[in-house]
C-alpha positions in Angstrom: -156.7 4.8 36.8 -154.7 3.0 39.3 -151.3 4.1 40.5 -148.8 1.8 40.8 -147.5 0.9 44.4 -144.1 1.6 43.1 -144.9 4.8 41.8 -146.2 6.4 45.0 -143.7 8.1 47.2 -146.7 9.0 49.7 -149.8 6.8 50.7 -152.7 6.9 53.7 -155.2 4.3 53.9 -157.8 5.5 56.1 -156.2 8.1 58.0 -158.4 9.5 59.8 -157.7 11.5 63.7 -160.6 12.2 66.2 -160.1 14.6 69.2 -163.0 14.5 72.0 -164.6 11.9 69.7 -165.0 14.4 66.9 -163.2 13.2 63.3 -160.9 16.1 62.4 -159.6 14.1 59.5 -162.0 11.5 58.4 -161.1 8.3 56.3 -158.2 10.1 54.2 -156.4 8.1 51.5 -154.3 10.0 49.7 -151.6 9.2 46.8 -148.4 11.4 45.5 -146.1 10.5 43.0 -142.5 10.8 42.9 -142.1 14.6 41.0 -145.7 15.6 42.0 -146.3 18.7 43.4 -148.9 17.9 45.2 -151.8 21.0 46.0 -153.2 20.2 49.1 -156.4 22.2 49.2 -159.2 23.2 51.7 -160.8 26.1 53.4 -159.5 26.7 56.9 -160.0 24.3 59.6 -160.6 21.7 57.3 -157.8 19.4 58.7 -154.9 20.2 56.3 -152.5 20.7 58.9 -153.7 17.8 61.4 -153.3 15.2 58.4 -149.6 16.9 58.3 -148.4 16.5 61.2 -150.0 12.8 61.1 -147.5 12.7 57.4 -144.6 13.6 59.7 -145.5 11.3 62.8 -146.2 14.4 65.0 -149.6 13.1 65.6 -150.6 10.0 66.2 -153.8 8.5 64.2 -157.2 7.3 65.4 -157.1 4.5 62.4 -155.5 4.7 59.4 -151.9 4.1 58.0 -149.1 6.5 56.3 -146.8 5.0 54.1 -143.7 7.3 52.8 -141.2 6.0 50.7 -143.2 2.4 51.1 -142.6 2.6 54.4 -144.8 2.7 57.7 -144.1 5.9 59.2 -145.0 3.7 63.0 -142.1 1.6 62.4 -140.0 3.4 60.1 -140.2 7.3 61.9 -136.9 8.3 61.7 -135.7 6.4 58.6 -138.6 8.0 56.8 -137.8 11.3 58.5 -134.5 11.9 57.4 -135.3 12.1 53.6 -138.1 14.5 54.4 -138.1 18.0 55.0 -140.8 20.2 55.8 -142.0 23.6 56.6 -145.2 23.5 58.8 -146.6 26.6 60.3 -145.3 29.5 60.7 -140.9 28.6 61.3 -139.1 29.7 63.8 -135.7 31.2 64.6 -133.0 32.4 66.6 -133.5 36.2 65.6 -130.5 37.2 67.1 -128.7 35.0 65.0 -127.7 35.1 61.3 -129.4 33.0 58.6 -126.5 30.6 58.1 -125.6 30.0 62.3 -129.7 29.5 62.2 -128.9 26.6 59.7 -125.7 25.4 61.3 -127.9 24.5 64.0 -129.9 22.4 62.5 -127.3 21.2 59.8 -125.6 19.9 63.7 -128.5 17.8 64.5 -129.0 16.3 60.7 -125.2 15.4 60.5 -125.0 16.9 56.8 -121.9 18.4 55.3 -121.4 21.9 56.2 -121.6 22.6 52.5 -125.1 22.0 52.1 -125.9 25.5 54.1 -124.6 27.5 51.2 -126.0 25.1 49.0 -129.6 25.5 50.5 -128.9 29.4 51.2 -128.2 29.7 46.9 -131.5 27.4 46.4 -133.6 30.1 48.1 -131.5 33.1 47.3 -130.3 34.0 50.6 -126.8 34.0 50.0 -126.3 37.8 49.8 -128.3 37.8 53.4 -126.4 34.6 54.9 -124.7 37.1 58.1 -127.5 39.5 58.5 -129.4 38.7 61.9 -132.7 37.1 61.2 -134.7 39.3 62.9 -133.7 42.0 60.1 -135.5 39.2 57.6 -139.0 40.1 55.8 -141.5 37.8 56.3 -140.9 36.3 53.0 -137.1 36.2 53.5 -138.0 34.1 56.6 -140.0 31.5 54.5 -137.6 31.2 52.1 -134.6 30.6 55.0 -137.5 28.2 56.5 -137.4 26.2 52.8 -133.9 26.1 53.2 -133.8 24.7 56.6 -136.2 22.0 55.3 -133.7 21.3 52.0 -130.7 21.0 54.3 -131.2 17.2 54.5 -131.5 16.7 50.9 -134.9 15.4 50.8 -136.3 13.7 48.6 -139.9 15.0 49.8 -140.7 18.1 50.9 -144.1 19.3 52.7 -145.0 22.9 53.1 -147.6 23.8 54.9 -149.2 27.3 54.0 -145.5 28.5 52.8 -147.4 31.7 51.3 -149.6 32.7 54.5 -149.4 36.2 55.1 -147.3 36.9 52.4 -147.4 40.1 50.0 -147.8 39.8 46.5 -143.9 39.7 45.7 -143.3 37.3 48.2 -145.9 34.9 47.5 -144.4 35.2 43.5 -141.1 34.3 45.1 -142.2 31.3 47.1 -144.3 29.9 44.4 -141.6 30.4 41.5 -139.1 28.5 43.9 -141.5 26.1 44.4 -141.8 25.4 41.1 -138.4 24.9 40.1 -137.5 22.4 43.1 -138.7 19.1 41.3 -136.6 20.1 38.1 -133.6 21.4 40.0 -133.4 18.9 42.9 -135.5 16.1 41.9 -137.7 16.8 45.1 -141.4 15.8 45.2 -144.1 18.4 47.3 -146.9 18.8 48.9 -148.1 22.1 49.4 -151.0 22.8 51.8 -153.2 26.0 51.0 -156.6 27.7 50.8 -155.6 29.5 48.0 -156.6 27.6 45.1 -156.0 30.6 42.4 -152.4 30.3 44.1 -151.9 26.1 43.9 -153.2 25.7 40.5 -149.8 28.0 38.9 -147.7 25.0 40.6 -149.3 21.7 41.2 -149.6 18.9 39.2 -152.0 17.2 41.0 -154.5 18.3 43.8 -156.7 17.1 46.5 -159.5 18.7 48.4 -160.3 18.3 51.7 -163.0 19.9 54.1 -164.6 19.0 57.1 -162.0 16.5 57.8 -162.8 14.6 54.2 -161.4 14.1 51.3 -164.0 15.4 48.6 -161.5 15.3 44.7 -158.3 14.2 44.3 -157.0 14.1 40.4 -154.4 15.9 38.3 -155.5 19.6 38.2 -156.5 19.2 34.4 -159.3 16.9 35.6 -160.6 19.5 37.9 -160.7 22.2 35.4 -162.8 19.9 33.3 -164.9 20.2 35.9 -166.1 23.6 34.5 -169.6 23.4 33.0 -170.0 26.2 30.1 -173.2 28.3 30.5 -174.2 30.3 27.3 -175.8 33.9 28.3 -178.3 35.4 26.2 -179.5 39.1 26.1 -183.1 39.0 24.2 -186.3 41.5 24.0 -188.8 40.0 26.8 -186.4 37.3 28.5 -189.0 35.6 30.6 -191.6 35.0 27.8 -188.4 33.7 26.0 -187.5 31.7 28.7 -190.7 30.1 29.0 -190.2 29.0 25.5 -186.9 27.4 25.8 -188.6 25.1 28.6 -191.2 24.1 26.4 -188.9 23.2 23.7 -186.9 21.0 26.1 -183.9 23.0 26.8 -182.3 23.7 30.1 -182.4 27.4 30.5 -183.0 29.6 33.6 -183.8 33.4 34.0 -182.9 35.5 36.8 -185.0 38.4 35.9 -181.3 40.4 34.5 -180.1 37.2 32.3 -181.7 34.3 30.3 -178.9 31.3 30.3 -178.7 28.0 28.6 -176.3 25.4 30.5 -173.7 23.5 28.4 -175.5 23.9 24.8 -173.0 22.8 21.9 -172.2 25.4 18.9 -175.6 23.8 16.8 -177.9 23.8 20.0 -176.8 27.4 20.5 -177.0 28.1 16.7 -181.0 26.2 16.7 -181.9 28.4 19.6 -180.8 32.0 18.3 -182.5 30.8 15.4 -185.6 29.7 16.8 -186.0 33.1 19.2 -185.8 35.3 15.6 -188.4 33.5 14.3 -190.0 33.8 17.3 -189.9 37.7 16.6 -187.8 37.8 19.6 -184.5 40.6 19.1 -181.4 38.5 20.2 -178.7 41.2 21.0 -176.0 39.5 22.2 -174.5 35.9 23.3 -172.0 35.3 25.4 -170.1 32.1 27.0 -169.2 31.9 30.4 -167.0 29.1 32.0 -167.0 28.4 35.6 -163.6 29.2 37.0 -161.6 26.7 38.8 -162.9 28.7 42.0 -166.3 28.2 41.7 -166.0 24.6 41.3 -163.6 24.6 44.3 -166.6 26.5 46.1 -169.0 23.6 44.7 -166.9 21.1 45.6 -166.2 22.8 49.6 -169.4 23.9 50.2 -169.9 28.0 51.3 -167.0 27.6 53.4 -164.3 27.7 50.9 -161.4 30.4 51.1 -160.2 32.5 48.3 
C-alpha cells in the first residue's frame, strides 16, 4: 500500500551517510505517520543513531533527503526543529540543579511559557521531585526529566533514541507506559530507537529494521508477526525411519536426531500424517505446534548479530 504524501509526518528518500568511504546508513527511506509510534529496530551499530542525528540535522548526509512535516530539513532546520523534540543518547544535566531550574533552562532558549515546565514535569511524573537536585535522580527518573525536556516545546514529533538503555525492569515499565500514552494524551507522533524488540513490539504501531546501515522490513508490527512460520513437532517410535517416510510422501519434514518436525502443515495435512505413521505401525505420542516468536524472525531478518 502506498501512503499518502499528506499522511506522512516523516520521510527519507535515500538517506544514506558514509564516513571514510564506508556507508553507515545505506539507501534508507523511511515513512511515519502522524500518531505512529514508530519502533525503530536494529542490533547495535547498525546505524540507528547516525540516521537520528541525520532526522534532526545534526549530521549532514552523503545523498539522500529528510522531509519532516513536508519539509526539507536543509532548508527548513529550525522551522522543522521547533516542533520536534528528542531525546538522543544518554541526556545531560546540571546535577547540581533541580529538575525544574534544569528545564527553565531550556524552556529560556525555546521561548515557551513558563507553564509548560509543570506541565511537562506532571506528563512524566516528576512533579513531587521538581526541587530535588538532579544528581539525587535514578537513572530512570533522569529519562523521564529528559522526556520532559524534549515535551517542553510542544512537539508535535518526538524521537527517542534508546530511552530504556540501561534501565531496570521498573524503569523500563515506566518509560514504555509513558510512551504509550503520549499519542492519546498529547497528540504526539514517535519514533523510538531500540535493540530490544520484545520491548518495541508492547508500544509501536509500526516498525522498521535496520542493520548494517540497511533498511531490511518496514510494515505495521502485525505484518511482522505474520511473519511467523508454524512448525508442527512430532514425538514417534523410530523418528528417522519415520522421517524418511514423510520425504518420500512429499512432505517437508526434518529430524534432528531429538525431534521429527513438519513445517507449516494445515489441521488435515497434520491429521493425514498422524494417520498415515499409525498405519505405518509407527506409536505417535505426542504433537505439538510451535510458532516462531517475533524474536526469531527479528534474528532471521538481522542476521546472527541481532540483540535481545
Amino acid at each position: 500500500m502506498i501512503e499518502k504524501t499528506s499522511e506522512l509526518i516523516l520521510e527519507t528518500r535515500g538517506l544514506t551517510k558514509k564516513i571514510s568511504g564506508k556507508a553507515v546508513v545505506s539507501d534508507v527511506h523511511l515513512k511515519i505517520k502522524r500518531g505512529d509510534i514508530y519502533g525503530f529496530l536494529g542490533p547495535n551499530g547498525a546505524g540507528k543513531t547516525t540516521t537520528i542525528r541525520m532526522l534532526l540535522g545534526l549530521a549532514k548526509p552523503t545523498f539522500g533527503t529528510v522531509r519532516i512535516f513536508g519539509q526539507d530539513i536543509r532548508r527548513d532546520r529550525l522551522a522543522i526543529l521547533r516542533k520536534v523534540g528528542s531525546l538522543v543518547e544518554y541526556p545531560s544535566y546540571y546535577g547540581h540543579l533541580s529538575a525544574y531550574e534544569n528545564l527553565e533552562t531550556v524552556r529560556r532558549l525555546l521561548g515557551v511559557s513558563r507553564n509548560r515546565i509543570d506541565e511537562a514535569l506532571s506528563v512524566v511524573r516528576l512533579s513531587k521531585e521538581a526541587h530535588r537536585p538532579v544528581k539525587g535522580f535514578s537513572l530512570g527518573m533522569k529519562q523521564r526529566l529528559g522526556i520532559a525536556t524534549a515535551l517542553l516545546g510542544e512537539p508535535e514529533l518526538l524521537i527517542l533514541d534508546e530511552p530504556t538503555n540501561g534501565l531496570d525492569p521498573a524503569g523500563i515499565l515506566e518509560i514504555r507506559e509513558l510512551i504509550k500514552s503520549l499519542p492519546r494524551t498529547h497528540g504526539v507522533t514517535i519514533l523510538i530507537s531500540s535493540h530490544l524488540l520484545s520491548e518495541v513490539e508492547q508500544m509501536a504501531t509500526r516498525v522498521g529494521i535496520i542493520a548494517k546501515g540497511n533498511m531490511l522490513f518496514q510494515d505495521k508490527i502485525d505484518v511482522l508477526k505474520r511473519q511467523a512460520k508454524s512448525r508442527i513437532s512430532l514425538g514417534v517410535s523410530d523418528p528417522e525411519s519415520a522421517w524418511r517416510l514423510l520425504l518420500s510422501q512429499g512432505h517437508r519434514a526434518e529430524w534432528d536426531r531429538s525431534r521429527l518436525t513438519v513445517e507449516q502443515a494445515s489441521d488435515q495435512a497434520v491429521a493425514s500424517i498422524v494417520a498415515g505413521l499409525v498405519r505405518q505401525n509407527y506409536q505417535v505420542y505426542r504433537v505439538e505446534e510451535e510458532v516462531a516468536s517475533l524474536e526469531s524472525i527479528f534474528l532471521d531478518i538481522t542476521g546472527s548479530e541481532g540483540s535481545l
